[in-house]
N, C-alpha and C positions, 0 to 999 in steps of 0.2 A: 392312618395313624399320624399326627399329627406330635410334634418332639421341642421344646424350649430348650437348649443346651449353653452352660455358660464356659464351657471349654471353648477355647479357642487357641492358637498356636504362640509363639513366644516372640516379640519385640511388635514390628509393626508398625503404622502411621495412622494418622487421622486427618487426611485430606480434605477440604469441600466438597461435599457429594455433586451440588447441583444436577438434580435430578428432577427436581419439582416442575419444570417447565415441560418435562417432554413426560413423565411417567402416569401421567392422568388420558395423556390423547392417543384414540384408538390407530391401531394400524390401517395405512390407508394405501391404495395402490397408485405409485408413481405414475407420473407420464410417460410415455415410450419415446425413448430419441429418437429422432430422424434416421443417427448413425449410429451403430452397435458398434464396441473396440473394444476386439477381446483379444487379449494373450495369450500364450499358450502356457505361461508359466504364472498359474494361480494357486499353485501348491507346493509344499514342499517333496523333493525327487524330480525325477525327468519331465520336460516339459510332455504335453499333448501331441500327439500326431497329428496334423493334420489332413481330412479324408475328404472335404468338398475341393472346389474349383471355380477361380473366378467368373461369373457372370452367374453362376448356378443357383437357382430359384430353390430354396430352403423353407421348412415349417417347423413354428415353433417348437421346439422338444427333438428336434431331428439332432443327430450325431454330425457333428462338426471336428470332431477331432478327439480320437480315441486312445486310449493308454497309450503309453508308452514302455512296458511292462511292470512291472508288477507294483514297483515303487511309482506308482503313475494313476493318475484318472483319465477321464474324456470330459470333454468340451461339450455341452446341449447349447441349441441355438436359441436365445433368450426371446427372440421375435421372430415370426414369418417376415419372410425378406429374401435380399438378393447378394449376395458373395461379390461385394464391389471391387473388393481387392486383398490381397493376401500377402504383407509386408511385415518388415519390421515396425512394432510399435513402442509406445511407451510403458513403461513399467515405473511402479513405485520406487523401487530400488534404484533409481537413475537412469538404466540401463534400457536400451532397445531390445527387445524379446521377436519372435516369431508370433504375429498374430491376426488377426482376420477382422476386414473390417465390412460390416455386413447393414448394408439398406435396408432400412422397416418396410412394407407395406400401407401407404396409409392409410390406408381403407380399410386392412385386415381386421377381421374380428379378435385376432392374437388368441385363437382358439389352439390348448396344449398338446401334442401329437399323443394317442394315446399309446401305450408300451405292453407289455404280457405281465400281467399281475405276479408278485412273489407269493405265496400262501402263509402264512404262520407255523403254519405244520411244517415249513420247507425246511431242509437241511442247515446244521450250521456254515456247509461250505458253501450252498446255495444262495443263503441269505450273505454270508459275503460275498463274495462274485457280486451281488445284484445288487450290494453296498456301492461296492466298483463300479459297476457299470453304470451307476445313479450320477459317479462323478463326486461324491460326498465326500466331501474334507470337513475339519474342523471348525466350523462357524464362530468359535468364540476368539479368531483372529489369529490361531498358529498356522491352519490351516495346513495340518498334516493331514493325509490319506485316511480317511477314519477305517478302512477296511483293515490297513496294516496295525493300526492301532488296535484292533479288536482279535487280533490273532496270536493265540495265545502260543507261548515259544513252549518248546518241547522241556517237558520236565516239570513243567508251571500250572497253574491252576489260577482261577478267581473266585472266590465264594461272597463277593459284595462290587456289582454294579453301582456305581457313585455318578448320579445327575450332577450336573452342576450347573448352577440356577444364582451363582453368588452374583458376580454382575458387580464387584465392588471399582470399576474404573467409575472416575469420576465421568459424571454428564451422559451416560450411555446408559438407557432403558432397554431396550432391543429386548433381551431374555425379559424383564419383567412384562412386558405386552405381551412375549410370546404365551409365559406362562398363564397371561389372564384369558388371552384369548384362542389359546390353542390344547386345547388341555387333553383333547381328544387323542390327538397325534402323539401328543407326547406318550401317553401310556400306551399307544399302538407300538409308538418305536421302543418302547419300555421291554414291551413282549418280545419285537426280535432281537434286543439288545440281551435280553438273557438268554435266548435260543444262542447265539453268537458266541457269546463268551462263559458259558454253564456257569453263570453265579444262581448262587441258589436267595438270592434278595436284593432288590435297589433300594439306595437313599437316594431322594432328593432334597439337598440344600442349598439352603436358602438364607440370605439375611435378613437381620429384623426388619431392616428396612423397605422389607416388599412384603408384608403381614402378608394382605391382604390375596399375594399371587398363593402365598402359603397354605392360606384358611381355602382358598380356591380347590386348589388343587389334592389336600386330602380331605374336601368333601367329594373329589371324582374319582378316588383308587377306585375303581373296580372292586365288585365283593373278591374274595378271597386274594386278591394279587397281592404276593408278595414285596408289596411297597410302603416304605412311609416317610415321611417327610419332616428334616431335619430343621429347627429354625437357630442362626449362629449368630453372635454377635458380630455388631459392625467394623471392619480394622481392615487396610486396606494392606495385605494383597491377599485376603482373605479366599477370593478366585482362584490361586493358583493351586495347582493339583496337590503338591506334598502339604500344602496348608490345610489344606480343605479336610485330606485324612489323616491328620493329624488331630484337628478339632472334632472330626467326628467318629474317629475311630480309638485316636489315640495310639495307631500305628506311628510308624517313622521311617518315611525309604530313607534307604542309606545312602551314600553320597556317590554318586555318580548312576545311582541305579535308579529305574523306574517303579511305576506304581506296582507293577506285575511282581515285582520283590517282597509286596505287600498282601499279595492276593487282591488286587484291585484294579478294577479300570474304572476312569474316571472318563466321562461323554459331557460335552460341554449339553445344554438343555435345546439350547436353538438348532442342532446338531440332531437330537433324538427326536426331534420334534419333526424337519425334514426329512428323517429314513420312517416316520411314520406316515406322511405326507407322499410320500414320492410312492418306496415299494408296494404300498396296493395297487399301484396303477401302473408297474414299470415305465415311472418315468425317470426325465433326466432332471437335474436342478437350473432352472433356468434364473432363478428371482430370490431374492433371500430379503428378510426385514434388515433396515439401517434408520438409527438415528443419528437425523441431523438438526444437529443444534448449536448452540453458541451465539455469543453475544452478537453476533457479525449477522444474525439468520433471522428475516421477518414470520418466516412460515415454519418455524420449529415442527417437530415429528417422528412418528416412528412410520416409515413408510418401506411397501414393498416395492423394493427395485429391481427392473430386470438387471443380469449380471452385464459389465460392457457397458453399461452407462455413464459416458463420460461426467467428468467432475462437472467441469467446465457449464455443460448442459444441466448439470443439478444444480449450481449455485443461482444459476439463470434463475430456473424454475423455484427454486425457495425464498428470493429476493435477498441474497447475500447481501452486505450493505456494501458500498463504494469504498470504504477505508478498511477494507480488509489487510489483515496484516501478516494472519498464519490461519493454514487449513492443515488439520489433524485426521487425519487417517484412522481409526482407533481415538482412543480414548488420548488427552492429555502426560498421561504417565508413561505408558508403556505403547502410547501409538508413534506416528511418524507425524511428522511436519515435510509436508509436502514441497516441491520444487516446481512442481507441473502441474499445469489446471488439465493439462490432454491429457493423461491418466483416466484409468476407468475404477468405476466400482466393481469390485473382486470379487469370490466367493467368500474370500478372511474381509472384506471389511464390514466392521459391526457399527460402524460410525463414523459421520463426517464433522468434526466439530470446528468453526469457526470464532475465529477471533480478530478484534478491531486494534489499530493503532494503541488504543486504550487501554486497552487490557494487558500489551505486550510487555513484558519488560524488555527494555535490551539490555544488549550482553553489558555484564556486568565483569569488572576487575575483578580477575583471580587471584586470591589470596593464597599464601602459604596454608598446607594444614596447621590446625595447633592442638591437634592430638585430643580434641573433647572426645571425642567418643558419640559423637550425635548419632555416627554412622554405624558403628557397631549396634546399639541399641536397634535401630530400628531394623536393621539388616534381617527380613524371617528366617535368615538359613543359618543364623550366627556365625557370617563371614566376616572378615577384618577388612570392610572399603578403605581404609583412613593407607593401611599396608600396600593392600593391592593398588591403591590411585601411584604411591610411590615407586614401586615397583613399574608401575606403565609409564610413569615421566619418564622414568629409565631407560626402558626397554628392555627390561629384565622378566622376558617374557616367559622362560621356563620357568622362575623361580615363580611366578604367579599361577603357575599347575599347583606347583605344591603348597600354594597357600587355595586352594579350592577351585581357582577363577570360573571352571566347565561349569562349576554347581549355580553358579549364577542366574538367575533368567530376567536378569533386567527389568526388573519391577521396577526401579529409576526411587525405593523407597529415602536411598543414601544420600542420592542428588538433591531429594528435596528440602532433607533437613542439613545439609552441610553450608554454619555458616560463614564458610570461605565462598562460596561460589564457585564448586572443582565440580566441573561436570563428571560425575567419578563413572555414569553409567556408559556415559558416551566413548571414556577410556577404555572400559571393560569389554565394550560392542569393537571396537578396534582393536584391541588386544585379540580375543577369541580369532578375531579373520584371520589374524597376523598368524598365531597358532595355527589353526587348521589347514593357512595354506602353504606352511613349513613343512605338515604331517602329510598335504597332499604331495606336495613336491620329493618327499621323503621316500614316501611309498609308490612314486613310479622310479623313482631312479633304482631302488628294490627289486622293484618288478622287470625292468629293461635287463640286470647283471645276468 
């Protein structure tokens, strides 16, 4: 069943999509690097254990580095190769991580280790576990544990599994290829996704701006499956989760609380698509789709990368131009700008987007606020940036608890239209650490009395 809905959530932006260079070309499979560099810290929670040993001759799909309990996944070894060395590496966060750096084969056929099949019929604790053990976090770039994500707390229920297929970051196709050309997997992970969480119906939504992945995909529901598919209008951050059920449910999680306050879990699409992909075959996740694009990029695309593929090695291979000037992690809004080309591609990254001298602005003179209001308008959660920004010149960091700040998630929608030039998102992302690591520091000196 197929849905047109002109609900949609309340303020919002209207960014450049630029999307038309990369959402017509099929996914295609990367080159293999040389050198694999992987971290151990590609999700949110405890880093990965790791279980090989340098020099040790590995196959694709093999266990490289298992939970680290419960708040944790494992590590699949993205190419057959050789365990060159097991160091501190780089991470997107700045920070040196524990991670492995692993030799291809170059001759290998990079044929995928095969695993013990999940069934359909299998248990809800079954099918999580084998969530787990797949290594499967969140693909659309939070890259939480999706196992913990899908376990429902005591007392709770969910009676509407929510796809989300929105994809409103500028420049970044990734879910609409998936959805063109995966369509299969997706309602495969559809079926354990309700075995998992007992809703008794998925939506998948979608913006207008991918008709076509829409018309696709509920010409494939399955006869009788419980599915149908939602189409929303365009407004960016129309992707994130309280937006999403908002617009289509017309729910409201409350403020500081999750979807599950709603009877809902939300699964990013490129997410249900690999536990459809993987658990028939108990595998691991070695490879995820990424577009890379931007003005900077001769060979634009949606391409399948092994995970651990240095940047460095991808800008190579897509002919980056020479005057590059900023490399984007994620999407321009809500991704990173990068510091380090020795960085690898992650499980969370959905996109490498490139930009030239030209394109760059530099930093611009900060103005005082002057109270327009550009910020609150477009704020989805109707938070007060113009307040909060003040309050972080300050350092008036408790009192911005109690103007919301936690509710925040950095959609960066304030930053765009604010025209002083107050990076207000950037304030907000430093504030939060400032917080949490007051509340860390709080609660050991608690814990020692």
């Amino acid at each position: 069943m197929l849905n047109f809905r002109k609900n949609t959530f309340r303020h919002g932006v209207h960014p450049p999509e630029h999307k038309d260079e990369t959402n017509g070309l099929p996914i295609r499979q990367f080159p293999f690097a040389p050198v694999i560099i992987l971290p151990m810290v590609q999700h949110i929670g405890n880093p990965s254990e790791i279980v090989v040993r340098e020099g040790q001759e590995v196959v694709r799909g093999q266990l490289l580095a298992k939970a680290n309990g419960y708040m944790s996944v494992p590590v699949h070894a993205p190419v057959s190769g050789t365990v060159r060395k097991i160091a501190n590496v780089p991470a997107i966060s700045g920070k040196m991580v524990p991670g492995i750096y692993l030799q291809a084969f170059p001759f290998s056929s990079q044929e995928v280790l095969e695993g013990t099949p999940i069934e359909e019929t299998a248990s809800k604790e079954e099918i999580l576990q084998a969530i787990q053990d797949a290594g499967i976090v969140g693909l659309g770039g939070a890259a939480f544990p999706t196992h913990v994500k899908l376990k429902i707390p005591e007392g709770k229920h969910c009676d509407v599994l929510m796809i989300n297929g929105i994809e409103c970051e500028p420049y970044l196709t990734t879910d609409h290829r998936v959805m063109l050309e995966q369509a299969d997997d997706i309602f495969t992970g559809i079926r354990y996704l309700l075995k998992a969480t007992g809703a008794g119906r998925a939506i998948i939504g979608i913006e207008a701006n991918k008709q076509d992945a829409a018309d696709h995909l509920a010409s494939r529901i399955p006869d009788g499956a419980p599915v149908s598919v939602e189409v929303v209008p365009v407004k960016y951050p129309q992707g994130a989760e309280k937006m999403l059920i908002t617009a289509l449910l017309g729910r409201e999680v409350p403020s500081g609380g999750l979807p599950i306050e709603v009877n809902v879990v939300v699964v990013n699409v490129a997410t249900t698509a690999e536990i459809g992909r993987l658990l028939p075959h108990g595998r691991g996740i070695q490879e995820r789709v990424v577009t890379i694009t931007g003005p900077g990029v001769k060979k634009k695309g949606n391409y399948l990368i092994p995970v651990g593929t240095p940047l460095r090695y991808v800008l190579e291979q897509v002919g980056a131009d020479g005057q590059i000037s900023e490399v984007y992690m994620g999407g321009p809004m809500m991704g990173v700008a990068v510091s380090n080309l020795d960085i690898s591609v992650v499980k969370g990254t959905s996109g490498i987007v490139v930009f030239t001298e030209k394109e760059v602005k530099r930093p611009q003179k900060i103005y005082p606020c002057i109270k327009c209001g550009a910020c609150v308008d477009a704020c989805p959660i109707s938070l007060n940036p113009s307040r909060l920004g003040i309050l972080a010149k300050f350092e008036a960091y408790e009192q911005m608890t109690d103007y919301h700040l936690m509710d925040c998630f950095e959609c960066g929608a304030c930053s765009y239209v604010c025209p002083s030039n107050i990076p207000l998102v950037q304030y907000f992302r430093l504030s939060k650490s400032v917080i949490r690591k007051r509340q860390t520091t709080k609660q050991t000196a608690e814990s020692d009395k």
